[in-house]
C-alpha positions as CSV (number, residue, x, y, z in Angstrom):
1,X,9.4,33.4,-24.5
2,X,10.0,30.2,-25.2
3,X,6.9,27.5,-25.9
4,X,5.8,24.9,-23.7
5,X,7.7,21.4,-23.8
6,X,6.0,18.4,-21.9
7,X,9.1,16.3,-21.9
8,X,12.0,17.8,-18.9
9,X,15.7,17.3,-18.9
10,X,15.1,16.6,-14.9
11,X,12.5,15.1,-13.1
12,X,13.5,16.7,-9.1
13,X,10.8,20.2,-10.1
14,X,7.5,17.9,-11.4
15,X,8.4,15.7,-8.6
16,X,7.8,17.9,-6.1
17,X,4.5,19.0,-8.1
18,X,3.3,15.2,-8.0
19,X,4.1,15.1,-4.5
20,X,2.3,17.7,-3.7
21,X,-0.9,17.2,-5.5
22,X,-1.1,13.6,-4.5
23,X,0.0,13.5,-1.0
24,X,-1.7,17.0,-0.1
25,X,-4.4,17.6,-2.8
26,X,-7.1,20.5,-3.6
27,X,-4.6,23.3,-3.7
28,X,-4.9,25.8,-6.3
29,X,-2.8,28.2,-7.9
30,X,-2.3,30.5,-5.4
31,X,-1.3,28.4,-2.6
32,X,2.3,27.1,-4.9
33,X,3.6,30.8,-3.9
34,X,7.4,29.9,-3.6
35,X,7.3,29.8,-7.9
36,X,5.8,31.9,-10.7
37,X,2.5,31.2,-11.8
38,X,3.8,30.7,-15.4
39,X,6.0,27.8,-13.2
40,X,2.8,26.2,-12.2
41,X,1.1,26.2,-15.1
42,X,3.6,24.1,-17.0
43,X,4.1,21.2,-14.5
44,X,-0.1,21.5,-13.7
45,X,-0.1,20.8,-17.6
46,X,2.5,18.3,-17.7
47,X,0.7,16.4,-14.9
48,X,-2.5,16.7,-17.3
49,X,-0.7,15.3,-20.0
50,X,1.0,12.1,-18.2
51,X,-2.3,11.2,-15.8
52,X,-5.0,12.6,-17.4
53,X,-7.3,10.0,-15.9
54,X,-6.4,10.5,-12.5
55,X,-6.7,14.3,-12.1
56,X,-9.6,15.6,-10.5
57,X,-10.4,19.5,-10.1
58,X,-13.2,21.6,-8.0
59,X,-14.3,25.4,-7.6
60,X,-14.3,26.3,-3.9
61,X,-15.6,30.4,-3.8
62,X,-14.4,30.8,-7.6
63,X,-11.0,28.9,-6.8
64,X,-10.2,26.0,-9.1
65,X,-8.0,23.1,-6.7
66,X,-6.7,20.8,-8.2
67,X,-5.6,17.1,-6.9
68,X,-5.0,13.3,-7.5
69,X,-7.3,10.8,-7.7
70,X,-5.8,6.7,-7.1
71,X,-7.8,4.0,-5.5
72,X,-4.5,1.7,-5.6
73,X,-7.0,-1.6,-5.2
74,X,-8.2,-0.7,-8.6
75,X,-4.9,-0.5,-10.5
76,X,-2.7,-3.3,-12.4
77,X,-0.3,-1.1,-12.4
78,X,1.6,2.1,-11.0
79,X,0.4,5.3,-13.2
80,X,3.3,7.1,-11.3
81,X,5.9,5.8,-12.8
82,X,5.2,7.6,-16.4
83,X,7.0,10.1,-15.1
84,X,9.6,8.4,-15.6
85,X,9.1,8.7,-19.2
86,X,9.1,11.7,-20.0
87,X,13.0,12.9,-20.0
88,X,13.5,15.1,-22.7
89,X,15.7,14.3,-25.8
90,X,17.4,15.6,-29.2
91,X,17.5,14.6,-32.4
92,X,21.1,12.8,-32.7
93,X,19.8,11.2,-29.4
94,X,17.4,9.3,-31.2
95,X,19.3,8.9,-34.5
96,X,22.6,7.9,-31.8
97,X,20.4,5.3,-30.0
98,X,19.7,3.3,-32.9
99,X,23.1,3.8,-35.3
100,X,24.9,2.6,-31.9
101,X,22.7,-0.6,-31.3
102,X,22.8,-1.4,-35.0
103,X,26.7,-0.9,-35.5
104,X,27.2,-2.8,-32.3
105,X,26.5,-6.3,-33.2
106,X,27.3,-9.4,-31.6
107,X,31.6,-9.4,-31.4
108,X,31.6,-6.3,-32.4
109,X,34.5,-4.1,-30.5
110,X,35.0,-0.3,-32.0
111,X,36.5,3.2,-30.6
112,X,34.4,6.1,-30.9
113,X,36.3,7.5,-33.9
114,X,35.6,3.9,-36.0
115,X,31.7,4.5,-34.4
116,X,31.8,7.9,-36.0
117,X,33.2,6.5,-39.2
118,X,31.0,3.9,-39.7
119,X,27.6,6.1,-38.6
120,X,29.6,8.2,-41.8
121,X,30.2,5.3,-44.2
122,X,26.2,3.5,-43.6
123,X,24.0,6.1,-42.9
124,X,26.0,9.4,-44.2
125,X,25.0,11.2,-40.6
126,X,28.0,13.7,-39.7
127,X,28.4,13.4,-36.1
128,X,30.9,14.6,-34.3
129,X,33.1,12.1,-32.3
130,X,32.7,13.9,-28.4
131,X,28.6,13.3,-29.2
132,X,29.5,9.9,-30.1
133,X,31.9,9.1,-27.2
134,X,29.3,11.0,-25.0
135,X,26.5,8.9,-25.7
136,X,28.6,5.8,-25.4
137,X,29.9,6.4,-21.9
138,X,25.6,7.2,-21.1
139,X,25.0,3.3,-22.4
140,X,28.2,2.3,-20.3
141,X,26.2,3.7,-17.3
142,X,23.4,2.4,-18.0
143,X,24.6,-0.9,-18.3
144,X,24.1,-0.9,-22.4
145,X,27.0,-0.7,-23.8
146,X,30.6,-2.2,-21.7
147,X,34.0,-0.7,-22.4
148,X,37.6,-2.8,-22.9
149,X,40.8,-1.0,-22.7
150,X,43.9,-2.0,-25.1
151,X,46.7,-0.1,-23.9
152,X,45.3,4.0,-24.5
153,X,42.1,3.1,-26.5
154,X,38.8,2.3,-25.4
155,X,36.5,0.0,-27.1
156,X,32.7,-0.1,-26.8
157,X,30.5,-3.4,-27.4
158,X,27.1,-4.2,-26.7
159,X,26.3,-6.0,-23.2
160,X,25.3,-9.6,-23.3
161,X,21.5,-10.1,-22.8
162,X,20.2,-12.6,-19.8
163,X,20.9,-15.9,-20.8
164,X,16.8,-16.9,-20.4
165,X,15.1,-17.6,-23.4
166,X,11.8,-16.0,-24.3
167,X,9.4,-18.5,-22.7
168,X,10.9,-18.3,-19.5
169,X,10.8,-14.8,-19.5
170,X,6.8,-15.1,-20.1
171,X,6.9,-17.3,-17.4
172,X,8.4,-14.6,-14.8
173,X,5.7,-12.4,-15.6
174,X,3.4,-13.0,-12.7
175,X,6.2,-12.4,-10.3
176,X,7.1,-9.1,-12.4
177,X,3.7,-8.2,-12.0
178,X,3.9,-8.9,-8.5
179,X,6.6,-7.0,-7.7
180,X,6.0,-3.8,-10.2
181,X,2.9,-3.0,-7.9
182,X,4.6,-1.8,-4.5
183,X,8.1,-3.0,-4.4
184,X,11.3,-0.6,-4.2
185,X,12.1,0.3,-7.7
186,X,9.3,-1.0,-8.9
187,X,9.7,0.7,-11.9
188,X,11.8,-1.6,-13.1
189,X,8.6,-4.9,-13.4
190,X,6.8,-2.0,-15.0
191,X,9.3,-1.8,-17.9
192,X,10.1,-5.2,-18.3
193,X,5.8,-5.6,-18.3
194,X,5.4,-3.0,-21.2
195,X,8.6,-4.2,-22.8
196,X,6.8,-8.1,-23.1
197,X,3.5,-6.1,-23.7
198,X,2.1,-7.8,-20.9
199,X,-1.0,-7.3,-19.1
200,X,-1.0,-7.6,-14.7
201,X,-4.4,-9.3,-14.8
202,X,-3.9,-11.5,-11.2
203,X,-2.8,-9.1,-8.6
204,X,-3.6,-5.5,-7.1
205,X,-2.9,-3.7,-4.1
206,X,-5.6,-2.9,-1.0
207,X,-3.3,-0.5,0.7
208,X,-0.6,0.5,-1.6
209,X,1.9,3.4,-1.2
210,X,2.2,4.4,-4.9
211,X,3.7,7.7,-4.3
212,X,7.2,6.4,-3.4
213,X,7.8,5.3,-6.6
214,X,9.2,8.9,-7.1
215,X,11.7,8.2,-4.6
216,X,13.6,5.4,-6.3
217,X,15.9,7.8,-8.5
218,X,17.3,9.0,-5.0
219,X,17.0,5.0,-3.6
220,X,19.4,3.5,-5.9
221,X,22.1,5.4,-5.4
222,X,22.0,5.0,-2.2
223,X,21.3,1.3,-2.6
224,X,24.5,1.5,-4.3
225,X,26.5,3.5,-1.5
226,X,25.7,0.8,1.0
227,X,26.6,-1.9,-0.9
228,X,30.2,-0.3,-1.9
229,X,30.2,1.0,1.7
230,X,30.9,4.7,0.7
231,X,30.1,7.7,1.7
232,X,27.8,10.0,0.4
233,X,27.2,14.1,-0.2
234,X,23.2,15.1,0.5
235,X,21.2,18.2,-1.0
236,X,18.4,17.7,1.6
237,X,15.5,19.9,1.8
238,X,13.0,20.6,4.6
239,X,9.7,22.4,3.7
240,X,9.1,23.3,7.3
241,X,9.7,27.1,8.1
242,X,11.9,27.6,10.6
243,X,11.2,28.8,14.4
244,X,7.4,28.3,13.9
245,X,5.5,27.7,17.5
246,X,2.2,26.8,17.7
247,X,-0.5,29.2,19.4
248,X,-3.4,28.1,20.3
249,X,-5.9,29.9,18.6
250,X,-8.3,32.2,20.0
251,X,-12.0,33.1,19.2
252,X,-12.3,35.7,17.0
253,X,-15.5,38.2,17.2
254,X,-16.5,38.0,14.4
255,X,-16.5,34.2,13.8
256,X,-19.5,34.3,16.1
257,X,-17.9,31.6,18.7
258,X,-17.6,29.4,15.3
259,X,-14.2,27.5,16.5
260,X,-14.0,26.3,12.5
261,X,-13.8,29.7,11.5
262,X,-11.5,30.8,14.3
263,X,-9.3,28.3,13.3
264,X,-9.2,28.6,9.7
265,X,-8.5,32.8,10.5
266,X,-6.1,31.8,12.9
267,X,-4.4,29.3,10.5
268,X,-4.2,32.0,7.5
269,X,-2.8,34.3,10.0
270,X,0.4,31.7,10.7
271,X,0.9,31.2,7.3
272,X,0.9,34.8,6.3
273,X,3.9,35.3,8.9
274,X,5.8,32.1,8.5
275,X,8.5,32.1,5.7
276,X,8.0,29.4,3.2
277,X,11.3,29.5,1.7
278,X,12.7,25.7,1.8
279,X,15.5,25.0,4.1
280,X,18.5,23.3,2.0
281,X,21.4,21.8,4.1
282,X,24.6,19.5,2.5
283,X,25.3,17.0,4.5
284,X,28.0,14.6,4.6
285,X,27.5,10.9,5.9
286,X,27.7,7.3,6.0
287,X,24.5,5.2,4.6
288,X,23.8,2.0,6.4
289,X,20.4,1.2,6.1
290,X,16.8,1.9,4.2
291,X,13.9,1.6,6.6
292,X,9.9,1.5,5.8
293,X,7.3,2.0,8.1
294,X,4.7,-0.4,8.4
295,X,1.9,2.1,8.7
296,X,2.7,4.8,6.3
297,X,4.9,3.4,3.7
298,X,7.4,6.3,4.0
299,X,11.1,5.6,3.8
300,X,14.0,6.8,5.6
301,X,18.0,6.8,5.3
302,X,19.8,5.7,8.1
303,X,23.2,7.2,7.9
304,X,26.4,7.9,10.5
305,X,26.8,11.9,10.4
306,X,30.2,12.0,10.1
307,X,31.0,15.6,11.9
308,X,28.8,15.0,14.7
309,X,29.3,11.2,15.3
310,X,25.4,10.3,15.7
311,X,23.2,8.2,14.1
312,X,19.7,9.3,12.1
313,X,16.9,9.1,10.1
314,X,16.5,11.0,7.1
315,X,13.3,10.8,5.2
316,X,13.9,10.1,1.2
317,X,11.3,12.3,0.0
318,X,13.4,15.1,1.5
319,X,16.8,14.3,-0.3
320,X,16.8,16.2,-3.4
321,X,20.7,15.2,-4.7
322,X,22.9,11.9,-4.2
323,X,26.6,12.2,-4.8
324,X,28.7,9.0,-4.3
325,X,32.2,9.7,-2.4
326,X,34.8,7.8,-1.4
327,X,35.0,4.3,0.6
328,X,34.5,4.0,4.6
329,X,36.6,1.4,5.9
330,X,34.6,1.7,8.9
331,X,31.5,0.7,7.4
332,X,31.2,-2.8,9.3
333,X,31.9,-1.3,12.8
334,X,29.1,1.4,12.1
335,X,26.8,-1.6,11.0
336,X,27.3,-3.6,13.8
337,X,26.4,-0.3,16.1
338,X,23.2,0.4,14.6
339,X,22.5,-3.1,14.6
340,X,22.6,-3.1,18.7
341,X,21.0,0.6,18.6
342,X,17.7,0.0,16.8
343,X,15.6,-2.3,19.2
344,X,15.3,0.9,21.7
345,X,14.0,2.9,18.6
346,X,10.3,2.9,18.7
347,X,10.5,4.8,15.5
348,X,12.8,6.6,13.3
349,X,14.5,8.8,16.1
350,X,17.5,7.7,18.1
351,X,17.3,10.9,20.5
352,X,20.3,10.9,23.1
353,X,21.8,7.3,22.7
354,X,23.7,8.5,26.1
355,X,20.4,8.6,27.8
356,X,17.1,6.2,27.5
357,X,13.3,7.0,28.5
358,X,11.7,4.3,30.7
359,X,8.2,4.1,30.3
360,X,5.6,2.4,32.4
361,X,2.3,2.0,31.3
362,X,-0.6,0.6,33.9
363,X,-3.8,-0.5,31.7
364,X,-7.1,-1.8,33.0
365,X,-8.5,-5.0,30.7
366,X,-11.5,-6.7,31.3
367,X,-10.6,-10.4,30.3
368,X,-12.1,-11.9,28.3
369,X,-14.3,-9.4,26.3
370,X,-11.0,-7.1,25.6
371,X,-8.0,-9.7,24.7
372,X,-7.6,-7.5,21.6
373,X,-6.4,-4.8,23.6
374,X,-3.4,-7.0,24.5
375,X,-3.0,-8.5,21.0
376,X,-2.6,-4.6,20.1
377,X,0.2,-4.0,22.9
378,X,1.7,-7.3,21.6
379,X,1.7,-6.6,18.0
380,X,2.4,-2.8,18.2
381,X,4.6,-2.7,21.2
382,X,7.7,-3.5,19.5
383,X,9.6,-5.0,22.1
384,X,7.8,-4.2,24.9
385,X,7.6,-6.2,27.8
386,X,3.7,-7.0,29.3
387,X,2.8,-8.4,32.4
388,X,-0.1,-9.2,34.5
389,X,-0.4,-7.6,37.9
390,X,-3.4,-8.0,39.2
391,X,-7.2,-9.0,37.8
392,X,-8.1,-7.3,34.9
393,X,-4.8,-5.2,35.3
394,X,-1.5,-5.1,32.9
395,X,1.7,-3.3,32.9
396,X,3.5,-2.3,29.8
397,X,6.7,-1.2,30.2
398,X,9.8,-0.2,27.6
399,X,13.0,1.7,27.5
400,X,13.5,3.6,24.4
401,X,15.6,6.6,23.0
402,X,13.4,9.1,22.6
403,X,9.9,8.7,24.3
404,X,8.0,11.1,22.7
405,X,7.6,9.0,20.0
406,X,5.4,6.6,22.2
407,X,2.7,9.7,22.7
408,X,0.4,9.4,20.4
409,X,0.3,5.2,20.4
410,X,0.3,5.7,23.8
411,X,-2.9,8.2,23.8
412,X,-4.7,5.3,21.4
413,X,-5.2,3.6,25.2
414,X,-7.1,6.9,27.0
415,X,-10.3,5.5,28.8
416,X,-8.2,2.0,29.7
417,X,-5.3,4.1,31.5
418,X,-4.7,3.6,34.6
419,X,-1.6,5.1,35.3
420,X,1.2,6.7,33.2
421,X,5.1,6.6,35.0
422,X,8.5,7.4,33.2
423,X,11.9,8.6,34.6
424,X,11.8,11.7,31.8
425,X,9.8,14.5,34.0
426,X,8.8,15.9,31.0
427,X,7.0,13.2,28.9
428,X,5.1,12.6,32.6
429,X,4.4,16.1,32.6
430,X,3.6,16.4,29.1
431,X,0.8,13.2,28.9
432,X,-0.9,14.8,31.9
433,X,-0.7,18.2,30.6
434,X,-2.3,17.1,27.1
435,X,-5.2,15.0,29.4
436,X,-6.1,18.1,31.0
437,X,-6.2,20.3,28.0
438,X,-8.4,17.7,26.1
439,X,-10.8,17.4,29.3
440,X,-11.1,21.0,29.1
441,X,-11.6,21.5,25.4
442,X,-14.6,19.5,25.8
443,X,-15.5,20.2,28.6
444,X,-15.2,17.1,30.8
């Protein structure tokens, strides 16, 4: 049985692990039931090793949960992105790093046989020329090393550093600093901060969204796709079990009318019968755009399917695998569609862009003790048009994709509703439907 190794070759299984824990919290070893438990333990003890300080654990009934605990206002920097850190490595991939680097110097153009030679002739290490010529292509990629071609033979030297001396670099900090915090790729001003050995003293982050730092090994790739204007091959991966419906749960005898414990019974029940195997799909499409929301922080990819001609979101946190393909030469005409498409998106769903939902809201605002109300349908309308009717009385009206979307904004506004009207039956139907369902759950 092989020994425990806190360092991994890939980051995609304690990803899902950190997710988990910080997103969701308090779970314990049973509920991770789709791997072993010798599985769990491993990444549990990884995530031990690389935040330490933020882990937090509790016994509920004998059950040990454990979770993550980040008050982002309280941070400098991103504890997240140690993760990042911890790719395994070998032996010649240390001694390799720094024979390269030193061999390399300024002007310095060699092949990997006269690389191999001369880690030989100055530091008598026997290493074999495909490690060498491996390691070198792994600097080319990461922008290290460069490559020139002279007729069949490649020559590797060392990439020219920014032309910014030291001071001005010190001077940049407090815009690194700035941008490490909560930016896309932030990981990159948190580098650059513990390469400089500096210290973010000046800003921190109220409402931060630290967890999507784990996205950006799936972001720049696509960032990359978009710029190039290529398309791309998804592994995507859906946790949700498939044909699961909602029932709404009963009382149970023996909760003793408790509806907490009827819930919670009826909620094991569901999750005893559902299958928790994820769904993973390969899809094929066109990347055009990276969206954020504004309230959750979450990102989304929004691509062209290419067999089904239709535009969507798909959230990055699902995409497990990026593969770059080949160029789309339609790439501006698909641009210039979803340009004109996204106003009538209220969120991340474009529904049937054959087809849009009209919906007209009637609201009752007593002027002037409630002008927030209509700095709310103003700010968080997007796009919406507002008009005054009558005293104390607004319309709000839109036309969007998918309408369902609006619901629970829309619900925000129960008590100042005066009337709800769309040309979709159902989301009329629907709204009353959930008005009478709440009146009678508490009995109103």
């Amino acid at each position: 049985m092989s020994e425990f190794q806190e360092l991994v070759k890939s980051l995609a299984k304690s990803r899902e692990y950190v997710r988990d824990f910080y997103i969701y919290g308090f779970k314990s070893r049973e509920d991770f039931d789709n791997k072993s438990p010798r599985t769990y333990d491993n990444e549990r003890r990884r995530m031990e090793s690389w935040l330490a300080s933020y882990i937090r654990s509790c016994y509920h009934k004998n059950v040990k949960t454990v979770s993550l605990s980040l008050n982002t206002n309280l941070l400098s920097v991103n504890p997240l992105c140690r993760i990042f850190e911890a790719k395994s490595f070998t032996n010649n991939d240390i001694l390799l790093h720094f024979y390269l680097l030193d061999i390399l110097q300024a002007d310095c153009f060699m092949t990997a046989d006269a690389l191999s030679d001369a880690i030989m002739d100055r530091f008598q290490a026997d290493i074999e020329t495909q490690l060498v010529r491996k390691k070198a292509n792994e600097y080319v990629a990461e922008g290290i090393l460069q490559t020139k071609k002279q007729g069949k033979r490649v020559y590797y030297f060392r990439s020219a550093p920014l032309p910014l001396p030291d001071t001005v670099w010190q001077s940049l900090m407090d815009a690194v600093c700035f941008y490490q915090l909560d930016a896309p790729l932030g990981f990159v001003g948190y580098s650059l901060i513990k390469h400089f050995d500096t210290t973010n003293t000046a800003f921190c982050v109220k409402h931060g969204y630290f967890v999507h730092v784990l996205e950006d090994e799936i972001l720049l790739p696509l960032l990359l796709a978009i710029n190039e204007h290529r398309d791309v091959l998804l592994k995507v991966q859906s946790n949700k079990p498939n044909n699961h419906k909602y029932v709404t749960p009963k009382a149970d005898k023996k909760s003793d009318n408790n509806p907490a414990d009827s819930i919670q019974t009826h909620n094991k029940r569901n999750r005893s019968n559902l299958s928790l195997q994820p769904n993973v799909q390969t899809l094929q499409v066109l990347p055009l755009r990276i969206t954020v929301s504004t309230r959750t922080g979450r990102r989304y990819l929004c691509v062209r399917r290419i067999q089904q001609e239709c535009f969507f979101h798909i959230r990055l946190d699902h995409i497990k695998e990026v593969t770059l393909m080949s160029e789309n030469t339609d790439f501006a005409f698909y641009q210039q569609k979803l340009t004109e498409c996204l106003p009538h998106c209220f969120g991340v769903c474009f529904g049937n862009s054959s087809h849009m939902d009209e919906i007209r809201l009637t609201l009752s605002i007593q002027e002037p003790y409630e002008l927030y109300i209509l700095n709310r349908l103003q700010t968080e309308g997007r796009g919406g048009t507002i008009k005054k009717i009558a005293e104390h009385t607004y319309t709000y009206t839109i036309s969007v994709y998918e309408g369902m979307e609006l619901m629970p904004w829309i619900k925000t506004f129960i008590g100042r509703i005066i009337l709800f009207e769309s040309n979709n039956e159902h989301l009329r139907t629907r709204f009353y439907q959930d008005l009478e369902t709440m009146a009678a759950m508490y009995e109103v």
